[in-house]
mmJSON file of the N, C-alpha and C atoms, coordinates in Angstrom:
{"data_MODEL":{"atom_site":{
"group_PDB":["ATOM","ATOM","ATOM","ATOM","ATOM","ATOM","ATOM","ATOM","ATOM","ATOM","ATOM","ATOM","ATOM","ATOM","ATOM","ATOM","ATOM","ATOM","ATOM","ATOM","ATOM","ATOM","ATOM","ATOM","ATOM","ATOM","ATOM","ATOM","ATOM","ATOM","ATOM","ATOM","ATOM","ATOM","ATOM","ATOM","ATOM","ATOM","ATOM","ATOM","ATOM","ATOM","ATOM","ATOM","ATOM","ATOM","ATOM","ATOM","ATOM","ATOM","ATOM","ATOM","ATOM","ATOM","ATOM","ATOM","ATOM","ATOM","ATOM","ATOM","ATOM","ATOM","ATOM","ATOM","ATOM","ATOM","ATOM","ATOM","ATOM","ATOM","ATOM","ATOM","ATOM","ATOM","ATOM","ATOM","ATOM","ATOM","ATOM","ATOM","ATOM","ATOM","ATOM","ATOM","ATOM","ATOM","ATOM","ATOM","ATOM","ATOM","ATOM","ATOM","ATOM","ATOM","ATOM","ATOM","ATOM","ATOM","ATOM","ATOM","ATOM","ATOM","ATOM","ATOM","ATOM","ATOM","ATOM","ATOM","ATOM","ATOM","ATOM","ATOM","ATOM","ATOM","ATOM","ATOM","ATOM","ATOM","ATOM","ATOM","ATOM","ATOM","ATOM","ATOM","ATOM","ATOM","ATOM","ATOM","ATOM","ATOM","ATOM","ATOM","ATOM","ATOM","ATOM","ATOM","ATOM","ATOM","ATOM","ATOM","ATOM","ATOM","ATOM","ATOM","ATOM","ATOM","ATOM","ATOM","ATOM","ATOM","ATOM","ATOM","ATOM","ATOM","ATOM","ATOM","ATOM","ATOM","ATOM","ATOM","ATOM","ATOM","ATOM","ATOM","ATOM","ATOM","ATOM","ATOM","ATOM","ATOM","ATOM","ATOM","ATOM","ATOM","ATOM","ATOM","ATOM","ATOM","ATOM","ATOM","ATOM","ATOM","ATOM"],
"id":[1,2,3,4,5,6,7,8,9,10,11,12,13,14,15,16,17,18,19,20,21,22,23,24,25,26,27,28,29,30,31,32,33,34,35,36,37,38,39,40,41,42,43,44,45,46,47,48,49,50,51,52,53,54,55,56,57,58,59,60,61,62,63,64,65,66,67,68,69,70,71,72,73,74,75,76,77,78,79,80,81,82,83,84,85,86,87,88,89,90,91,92,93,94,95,96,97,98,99,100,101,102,103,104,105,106,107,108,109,110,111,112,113,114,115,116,117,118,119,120,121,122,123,124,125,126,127,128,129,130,131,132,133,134,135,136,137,138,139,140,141,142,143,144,145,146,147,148,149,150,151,152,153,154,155,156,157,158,159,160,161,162,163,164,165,166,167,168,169,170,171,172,173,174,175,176,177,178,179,180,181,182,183],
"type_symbol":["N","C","C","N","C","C","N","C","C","N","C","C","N","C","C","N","C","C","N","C","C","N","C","C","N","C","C","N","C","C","N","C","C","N","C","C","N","C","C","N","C","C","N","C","C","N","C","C","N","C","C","N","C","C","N","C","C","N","C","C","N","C","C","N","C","C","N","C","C","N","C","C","N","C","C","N","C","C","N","C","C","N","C","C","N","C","C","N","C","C","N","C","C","N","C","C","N","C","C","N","C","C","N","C","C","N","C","C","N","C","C","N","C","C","N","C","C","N","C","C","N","C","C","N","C","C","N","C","C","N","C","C","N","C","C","N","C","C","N","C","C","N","C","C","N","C","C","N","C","C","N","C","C","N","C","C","N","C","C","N","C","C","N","C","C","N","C","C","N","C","C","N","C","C","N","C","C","N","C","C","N","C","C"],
"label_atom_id":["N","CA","C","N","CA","C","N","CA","C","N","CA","C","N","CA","C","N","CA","C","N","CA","C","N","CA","C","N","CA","C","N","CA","C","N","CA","C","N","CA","C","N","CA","C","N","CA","C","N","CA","C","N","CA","C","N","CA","C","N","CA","C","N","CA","C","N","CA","C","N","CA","C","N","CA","C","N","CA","C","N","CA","C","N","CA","C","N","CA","C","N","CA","C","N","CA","C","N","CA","C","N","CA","C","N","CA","C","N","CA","C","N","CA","C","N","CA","C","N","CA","C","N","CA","C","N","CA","C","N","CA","C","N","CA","C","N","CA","C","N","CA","C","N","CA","C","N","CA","C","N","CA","C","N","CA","C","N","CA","C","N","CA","C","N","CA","C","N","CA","C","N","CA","C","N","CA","C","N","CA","C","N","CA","C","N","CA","C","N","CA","C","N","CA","C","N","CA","C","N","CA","C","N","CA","C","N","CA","C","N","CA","C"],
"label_alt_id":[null,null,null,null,null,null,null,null,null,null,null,null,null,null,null,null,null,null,null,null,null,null,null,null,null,null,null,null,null,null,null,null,null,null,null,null,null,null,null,null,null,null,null,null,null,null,null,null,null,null,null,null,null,null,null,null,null,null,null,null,null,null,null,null,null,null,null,null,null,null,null,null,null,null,null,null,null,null,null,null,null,null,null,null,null,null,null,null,null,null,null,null,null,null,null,null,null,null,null,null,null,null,null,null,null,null,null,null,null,null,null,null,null,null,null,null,null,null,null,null,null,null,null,null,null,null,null,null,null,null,null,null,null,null,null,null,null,null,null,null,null,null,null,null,null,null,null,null,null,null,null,null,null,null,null,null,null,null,null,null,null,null,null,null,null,null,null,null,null,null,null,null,null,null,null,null,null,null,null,null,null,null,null],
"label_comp_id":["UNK","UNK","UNK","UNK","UNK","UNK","UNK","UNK","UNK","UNK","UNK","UNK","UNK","UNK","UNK","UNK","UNK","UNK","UNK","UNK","UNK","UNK","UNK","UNK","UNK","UNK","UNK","UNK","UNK","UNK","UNK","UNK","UNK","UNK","UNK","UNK","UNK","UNK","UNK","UNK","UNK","UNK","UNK","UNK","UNK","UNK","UNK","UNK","UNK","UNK","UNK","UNK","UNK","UNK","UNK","UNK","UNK","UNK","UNK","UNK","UNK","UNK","UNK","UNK","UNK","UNK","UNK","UNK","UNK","UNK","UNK","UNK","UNK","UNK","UNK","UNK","UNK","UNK","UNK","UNK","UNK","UNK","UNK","UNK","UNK","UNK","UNK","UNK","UNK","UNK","UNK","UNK","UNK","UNK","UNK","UNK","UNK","UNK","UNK","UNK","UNK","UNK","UNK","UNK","UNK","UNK","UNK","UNK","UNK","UNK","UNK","UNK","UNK","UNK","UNK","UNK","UNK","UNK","UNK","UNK","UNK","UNK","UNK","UNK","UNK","UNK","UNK","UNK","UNK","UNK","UNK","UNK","UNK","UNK","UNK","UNK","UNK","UNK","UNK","UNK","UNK","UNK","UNK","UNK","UNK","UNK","UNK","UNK","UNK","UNK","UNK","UNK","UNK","UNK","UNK","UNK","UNK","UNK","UNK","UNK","UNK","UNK","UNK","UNK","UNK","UNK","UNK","UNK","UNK","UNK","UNK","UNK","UNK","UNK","UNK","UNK","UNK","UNK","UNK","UNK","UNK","UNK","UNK"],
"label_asym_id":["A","A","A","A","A","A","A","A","A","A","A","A","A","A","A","A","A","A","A","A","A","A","A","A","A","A","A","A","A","A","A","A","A","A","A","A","A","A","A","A","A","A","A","A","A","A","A","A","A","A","A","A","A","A","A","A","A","A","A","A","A","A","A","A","A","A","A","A","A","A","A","A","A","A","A","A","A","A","A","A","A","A","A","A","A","A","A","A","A","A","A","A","A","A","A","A","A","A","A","A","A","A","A","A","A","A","A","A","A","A","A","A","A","A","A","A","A","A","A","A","A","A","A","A","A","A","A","A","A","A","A","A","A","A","A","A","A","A","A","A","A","A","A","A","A","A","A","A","A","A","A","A","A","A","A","A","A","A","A","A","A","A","A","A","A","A","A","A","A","A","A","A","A","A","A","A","A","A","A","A","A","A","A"],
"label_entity_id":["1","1","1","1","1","1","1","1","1","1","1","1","1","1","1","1","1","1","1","1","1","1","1","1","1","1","1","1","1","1","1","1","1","1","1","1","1","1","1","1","1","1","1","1","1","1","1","1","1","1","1","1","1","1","1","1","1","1","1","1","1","1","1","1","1","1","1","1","1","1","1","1","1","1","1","1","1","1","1","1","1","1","1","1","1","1","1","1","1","1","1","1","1","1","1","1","1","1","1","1","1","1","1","1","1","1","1","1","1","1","1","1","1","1","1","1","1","1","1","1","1","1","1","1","1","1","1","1","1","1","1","1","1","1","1","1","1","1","1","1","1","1","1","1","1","1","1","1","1","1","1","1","1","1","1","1","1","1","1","1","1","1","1","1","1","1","1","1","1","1","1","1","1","1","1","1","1","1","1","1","1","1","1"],
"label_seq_id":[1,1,1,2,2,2,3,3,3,4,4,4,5,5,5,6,6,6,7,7,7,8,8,8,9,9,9,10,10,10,11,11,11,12,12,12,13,13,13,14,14,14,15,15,15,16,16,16,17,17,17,18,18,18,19,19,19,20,20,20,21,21,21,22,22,22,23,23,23,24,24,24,25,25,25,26,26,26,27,27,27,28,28,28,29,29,29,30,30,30,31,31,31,32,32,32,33,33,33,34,34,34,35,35,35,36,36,36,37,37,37,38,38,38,39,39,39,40,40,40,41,41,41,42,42,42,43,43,43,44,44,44,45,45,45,46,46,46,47,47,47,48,48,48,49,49,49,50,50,50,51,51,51,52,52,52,53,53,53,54,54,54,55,55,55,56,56,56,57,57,57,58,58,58,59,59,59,60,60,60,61,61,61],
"pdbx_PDB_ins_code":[null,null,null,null,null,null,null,null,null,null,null,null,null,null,null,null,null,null,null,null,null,null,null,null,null,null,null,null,null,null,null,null,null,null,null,null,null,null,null,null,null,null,null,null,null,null,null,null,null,null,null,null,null,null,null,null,null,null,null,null,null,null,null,null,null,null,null,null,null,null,null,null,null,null,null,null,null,null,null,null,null,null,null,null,null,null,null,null,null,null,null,null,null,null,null,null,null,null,null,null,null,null,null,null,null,null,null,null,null,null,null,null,null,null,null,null,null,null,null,null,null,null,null,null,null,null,null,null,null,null,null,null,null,null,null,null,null,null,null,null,null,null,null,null,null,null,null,null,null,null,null,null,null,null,null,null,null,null,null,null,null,null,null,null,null,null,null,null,null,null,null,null,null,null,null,null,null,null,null,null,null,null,null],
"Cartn_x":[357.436,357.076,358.344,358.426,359.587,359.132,360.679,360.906,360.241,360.244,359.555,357.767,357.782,355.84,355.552,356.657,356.458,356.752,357.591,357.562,356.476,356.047,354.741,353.435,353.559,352.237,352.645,353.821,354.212,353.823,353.908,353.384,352.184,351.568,349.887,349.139,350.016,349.481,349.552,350.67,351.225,350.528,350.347,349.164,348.202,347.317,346.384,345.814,345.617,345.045,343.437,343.592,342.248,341.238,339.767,338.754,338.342,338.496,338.923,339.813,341.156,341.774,341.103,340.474,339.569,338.643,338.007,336.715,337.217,338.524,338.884,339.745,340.361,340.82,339.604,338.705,337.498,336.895,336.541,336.232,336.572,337.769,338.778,338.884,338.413,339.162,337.458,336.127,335.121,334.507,335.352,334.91,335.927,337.069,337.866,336.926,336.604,335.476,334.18,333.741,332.642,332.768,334.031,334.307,334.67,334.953,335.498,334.516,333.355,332.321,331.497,331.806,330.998,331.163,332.876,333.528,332.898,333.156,333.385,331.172,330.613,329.007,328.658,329.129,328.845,330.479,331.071,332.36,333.299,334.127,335.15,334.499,334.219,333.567,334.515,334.206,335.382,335.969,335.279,335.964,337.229,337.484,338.462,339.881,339.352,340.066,341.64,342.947,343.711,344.048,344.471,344.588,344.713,344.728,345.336,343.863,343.754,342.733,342.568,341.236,340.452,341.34,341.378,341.857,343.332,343.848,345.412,346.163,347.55,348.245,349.192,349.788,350.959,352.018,352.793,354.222,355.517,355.736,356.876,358.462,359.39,360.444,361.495],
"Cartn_y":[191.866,190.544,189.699,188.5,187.692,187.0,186.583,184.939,184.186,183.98,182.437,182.596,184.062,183.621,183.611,184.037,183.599,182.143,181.593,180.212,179.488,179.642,179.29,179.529,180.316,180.455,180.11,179.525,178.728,177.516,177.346,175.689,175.259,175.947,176.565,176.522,176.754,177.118,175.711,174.938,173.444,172.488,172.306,171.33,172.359,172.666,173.522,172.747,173.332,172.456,171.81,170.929,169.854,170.375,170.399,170.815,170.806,169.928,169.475,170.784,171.096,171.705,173.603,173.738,174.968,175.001,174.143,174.68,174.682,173.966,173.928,175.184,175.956,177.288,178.342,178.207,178.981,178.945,177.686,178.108,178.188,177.863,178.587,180.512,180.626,182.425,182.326,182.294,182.064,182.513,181.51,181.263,182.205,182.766,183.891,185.625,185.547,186.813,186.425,185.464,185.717,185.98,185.559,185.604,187.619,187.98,189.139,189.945,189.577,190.173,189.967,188.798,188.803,189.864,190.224,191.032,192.121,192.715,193.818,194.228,193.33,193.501,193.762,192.797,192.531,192.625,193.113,193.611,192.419,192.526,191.653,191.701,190.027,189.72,190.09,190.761,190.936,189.763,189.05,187.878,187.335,188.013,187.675,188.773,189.36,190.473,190.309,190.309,189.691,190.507,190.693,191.228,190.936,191.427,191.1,190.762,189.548,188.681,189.561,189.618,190.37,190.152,191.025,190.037,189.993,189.642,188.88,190.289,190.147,191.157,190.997,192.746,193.415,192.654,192.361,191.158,192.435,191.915,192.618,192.58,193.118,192.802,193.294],
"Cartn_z":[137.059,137.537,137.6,138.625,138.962,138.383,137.647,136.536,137.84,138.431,139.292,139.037,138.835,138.559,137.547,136.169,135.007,134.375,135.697,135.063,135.92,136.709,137.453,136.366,136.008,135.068,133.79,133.45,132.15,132.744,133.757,134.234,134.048,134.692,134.796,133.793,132.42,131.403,130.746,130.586,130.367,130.886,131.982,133.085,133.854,134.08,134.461,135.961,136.75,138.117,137.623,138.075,138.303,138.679,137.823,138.609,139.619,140.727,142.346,143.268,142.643,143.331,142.965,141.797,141.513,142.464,142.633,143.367,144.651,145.215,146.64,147.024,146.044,146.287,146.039,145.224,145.419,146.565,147.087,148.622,149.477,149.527,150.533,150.729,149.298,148.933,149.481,149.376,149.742,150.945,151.898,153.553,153.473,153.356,153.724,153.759,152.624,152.153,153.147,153.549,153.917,155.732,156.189,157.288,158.09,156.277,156.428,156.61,155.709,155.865,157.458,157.66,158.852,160.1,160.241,161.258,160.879,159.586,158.952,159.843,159.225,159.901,161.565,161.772,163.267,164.237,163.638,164.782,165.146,165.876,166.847,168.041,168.196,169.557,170.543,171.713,173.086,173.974,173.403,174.428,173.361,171.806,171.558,171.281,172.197,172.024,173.307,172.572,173.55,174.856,175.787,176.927,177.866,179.12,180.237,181.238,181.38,182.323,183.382,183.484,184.659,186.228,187.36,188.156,188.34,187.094,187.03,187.762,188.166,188.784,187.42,187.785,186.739,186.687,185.946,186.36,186.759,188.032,188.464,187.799,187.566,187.038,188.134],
"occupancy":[1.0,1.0,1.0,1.0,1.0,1.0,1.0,1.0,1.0,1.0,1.0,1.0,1.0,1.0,1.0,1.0,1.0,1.0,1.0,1.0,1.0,1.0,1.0,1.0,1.0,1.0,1.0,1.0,1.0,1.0,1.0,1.0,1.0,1.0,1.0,1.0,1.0,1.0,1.0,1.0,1.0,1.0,1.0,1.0,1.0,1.0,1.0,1.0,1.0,1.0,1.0,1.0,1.0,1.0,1.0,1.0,1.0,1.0,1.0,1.0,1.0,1.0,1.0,1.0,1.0,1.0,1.0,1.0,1.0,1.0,1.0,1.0,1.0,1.0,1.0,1.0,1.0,1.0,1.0,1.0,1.0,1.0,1.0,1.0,1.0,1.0,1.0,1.0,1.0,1.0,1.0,1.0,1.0,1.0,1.0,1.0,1.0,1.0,1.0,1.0,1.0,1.0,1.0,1.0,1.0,1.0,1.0,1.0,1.0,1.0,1.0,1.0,1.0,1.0,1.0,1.0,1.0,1.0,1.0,1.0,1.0,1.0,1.0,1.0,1.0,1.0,1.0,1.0,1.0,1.0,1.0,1.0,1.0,1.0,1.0,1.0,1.0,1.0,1.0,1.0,1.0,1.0,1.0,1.0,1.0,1.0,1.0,1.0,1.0,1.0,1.0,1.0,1.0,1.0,1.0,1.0,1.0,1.0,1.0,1.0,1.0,1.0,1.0,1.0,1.0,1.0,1.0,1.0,1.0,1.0,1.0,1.0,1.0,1.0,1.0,1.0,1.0,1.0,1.0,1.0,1.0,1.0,1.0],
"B_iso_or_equiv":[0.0,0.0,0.0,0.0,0.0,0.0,0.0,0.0,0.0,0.0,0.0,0.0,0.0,0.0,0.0,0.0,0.0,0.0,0.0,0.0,0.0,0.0,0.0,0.0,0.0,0.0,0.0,0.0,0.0,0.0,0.0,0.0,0.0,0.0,0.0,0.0,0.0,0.0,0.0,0.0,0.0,0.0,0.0,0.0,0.0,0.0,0.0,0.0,0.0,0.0,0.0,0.0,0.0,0.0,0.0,0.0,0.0,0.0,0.0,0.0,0.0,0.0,0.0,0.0,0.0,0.0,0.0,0.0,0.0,0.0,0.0,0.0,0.0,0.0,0.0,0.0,0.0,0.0,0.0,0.0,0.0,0.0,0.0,0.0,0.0,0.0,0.0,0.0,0.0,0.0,0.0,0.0,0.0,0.0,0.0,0.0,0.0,0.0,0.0,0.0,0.0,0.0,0.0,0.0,0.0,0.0,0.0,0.0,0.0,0.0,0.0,0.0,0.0,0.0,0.0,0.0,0.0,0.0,0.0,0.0,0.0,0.0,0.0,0.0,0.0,0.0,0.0,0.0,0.0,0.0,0.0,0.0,0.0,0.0,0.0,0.0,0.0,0.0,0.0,0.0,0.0,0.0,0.0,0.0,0.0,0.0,0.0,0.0,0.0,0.0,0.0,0.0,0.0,0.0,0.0,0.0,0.0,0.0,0.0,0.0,0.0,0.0,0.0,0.0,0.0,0.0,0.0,0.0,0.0,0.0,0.0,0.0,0.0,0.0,0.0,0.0,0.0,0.0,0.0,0.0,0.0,0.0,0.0],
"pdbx_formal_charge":[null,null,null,null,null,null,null,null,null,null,null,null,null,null,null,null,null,null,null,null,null,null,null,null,null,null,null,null,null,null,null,null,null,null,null,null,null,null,null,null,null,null,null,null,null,null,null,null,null,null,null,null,null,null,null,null,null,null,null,null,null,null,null,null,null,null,null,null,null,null,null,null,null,null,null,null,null,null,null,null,null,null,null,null,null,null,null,null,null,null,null,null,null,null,null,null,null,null,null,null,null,null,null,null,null,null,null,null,null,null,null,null,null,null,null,null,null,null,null,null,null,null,null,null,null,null,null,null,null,null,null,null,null,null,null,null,null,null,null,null,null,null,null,null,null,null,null,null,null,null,null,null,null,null,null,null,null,null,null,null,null,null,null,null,null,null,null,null,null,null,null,null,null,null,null,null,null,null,null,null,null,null,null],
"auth_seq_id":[1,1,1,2,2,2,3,3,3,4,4,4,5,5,5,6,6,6,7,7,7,8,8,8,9,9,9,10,10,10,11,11,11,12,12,12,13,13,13,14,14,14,15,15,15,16,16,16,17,17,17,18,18,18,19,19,19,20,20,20,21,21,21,22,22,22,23,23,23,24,24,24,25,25,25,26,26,26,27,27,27,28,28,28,29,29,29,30,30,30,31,31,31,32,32,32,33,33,33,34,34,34,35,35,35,36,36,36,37,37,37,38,38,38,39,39,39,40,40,40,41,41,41,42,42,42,43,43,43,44,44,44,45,45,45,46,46,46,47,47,47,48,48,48,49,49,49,50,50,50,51,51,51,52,52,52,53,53,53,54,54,54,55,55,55,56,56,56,57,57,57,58,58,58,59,59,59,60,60,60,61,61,61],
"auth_comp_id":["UNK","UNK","UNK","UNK","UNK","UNK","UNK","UNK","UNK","UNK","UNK","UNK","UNK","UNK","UNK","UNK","UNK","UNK","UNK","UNK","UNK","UNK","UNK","UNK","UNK","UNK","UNK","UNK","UNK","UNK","UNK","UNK","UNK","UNK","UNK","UNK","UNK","UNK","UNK","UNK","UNK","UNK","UNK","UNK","UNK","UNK","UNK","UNK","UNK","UNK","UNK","UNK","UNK","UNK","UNK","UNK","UNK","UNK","UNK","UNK","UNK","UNK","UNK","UNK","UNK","UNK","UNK","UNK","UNK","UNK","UNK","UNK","UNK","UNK","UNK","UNK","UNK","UNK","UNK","UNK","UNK","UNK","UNK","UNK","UNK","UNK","UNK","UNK","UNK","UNK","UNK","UNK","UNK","UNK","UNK","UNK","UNK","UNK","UNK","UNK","UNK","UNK","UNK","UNK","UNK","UNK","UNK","UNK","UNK","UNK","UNK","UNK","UNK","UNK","UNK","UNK","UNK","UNK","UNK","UNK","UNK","UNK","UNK","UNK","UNK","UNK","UNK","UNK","UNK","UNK","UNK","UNK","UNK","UNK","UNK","UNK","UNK","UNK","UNK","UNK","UNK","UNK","UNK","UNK","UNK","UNK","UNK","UNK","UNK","UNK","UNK","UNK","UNK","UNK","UNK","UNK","UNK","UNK","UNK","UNK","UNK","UNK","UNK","UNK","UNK","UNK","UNK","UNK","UNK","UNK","UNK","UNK","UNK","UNK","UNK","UNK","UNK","UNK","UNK","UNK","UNK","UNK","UNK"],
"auth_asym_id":["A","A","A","A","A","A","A","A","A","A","A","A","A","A","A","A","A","A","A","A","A","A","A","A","A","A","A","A","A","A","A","A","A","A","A","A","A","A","A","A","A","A","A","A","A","A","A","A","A","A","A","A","A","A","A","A","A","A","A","A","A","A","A","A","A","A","A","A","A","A","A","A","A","A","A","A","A","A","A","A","A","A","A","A","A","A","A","A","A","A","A","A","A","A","A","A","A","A","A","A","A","A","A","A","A","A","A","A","A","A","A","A","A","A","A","A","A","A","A","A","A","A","A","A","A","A","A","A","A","A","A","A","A","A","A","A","A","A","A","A","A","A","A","A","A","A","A","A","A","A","A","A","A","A","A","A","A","A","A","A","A","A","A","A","A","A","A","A","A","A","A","A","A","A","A","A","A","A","A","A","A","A","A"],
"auth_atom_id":["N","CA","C","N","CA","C","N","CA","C","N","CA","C","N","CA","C","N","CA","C","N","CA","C","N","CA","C","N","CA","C","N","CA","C","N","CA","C","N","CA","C","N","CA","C","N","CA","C","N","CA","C","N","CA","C","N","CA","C","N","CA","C","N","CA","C","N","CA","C","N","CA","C","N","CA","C","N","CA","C","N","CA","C","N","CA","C","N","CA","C","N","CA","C","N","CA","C","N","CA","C","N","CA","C","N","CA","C","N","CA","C","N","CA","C","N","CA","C","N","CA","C","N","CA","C","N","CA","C","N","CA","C","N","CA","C","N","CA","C","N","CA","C","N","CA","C","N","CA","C","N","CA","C","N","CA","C","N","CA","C","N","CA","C","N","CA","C","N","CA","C","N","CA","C","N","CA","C","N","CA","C","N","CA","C","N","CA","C","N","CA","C","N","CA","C","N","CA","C","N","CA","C","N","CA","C","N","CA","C","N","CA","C"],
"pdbx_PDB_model_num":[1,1,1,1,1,1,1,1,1,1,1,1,1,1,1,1,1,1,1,1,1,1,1,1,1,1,1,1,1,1,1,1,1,1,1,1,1,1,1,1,1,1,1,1,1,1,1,1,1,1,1,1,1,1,1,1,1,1,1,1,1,1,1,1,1,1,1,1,1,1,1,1,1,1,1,1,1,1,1,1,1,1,1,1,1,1,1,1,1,1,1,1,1,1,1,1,1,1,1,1,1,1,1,1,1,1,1,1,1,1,1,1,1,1,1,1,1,1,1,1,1,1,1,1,1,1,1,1,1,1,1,1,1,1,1,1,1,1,1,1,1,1,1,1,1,1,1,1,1,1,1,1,1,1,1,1,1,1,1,1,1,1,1,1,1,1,1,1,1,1,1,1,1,1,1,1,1,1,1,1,1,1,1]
}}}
């Protein structure tokens, strides 16, 4: 482990984050998992799938 995350969690340990900023990284990590789950269920919609527009011509060089 890097001295910078052992003094990060000496900090952490000294002042501890605010019940406010807990529950706002919990649901952040939250809507992340549940978003994952959602793909992971029901797939990647195709209309976001990146690519080359119907139509469009090859770019010449």
């Amino acid at each position: 482990m890097q001295l910078r995350w052992l003094l990060r969690a000496a900090k952490w340990v000294h002042r501890p984050p605010s019940p406010r900023h807990v529950v706002l990284v919990l649901a952040v990590v939250a809507a992340c998992l549940l978003l994952a789950a959602f793909e992971l269920v029901f797939g990647w919609p195709d209309a976001l799938v990146p690519g080359r527009a119907p139509g469009a011509a090859l770019p010449r060089f």
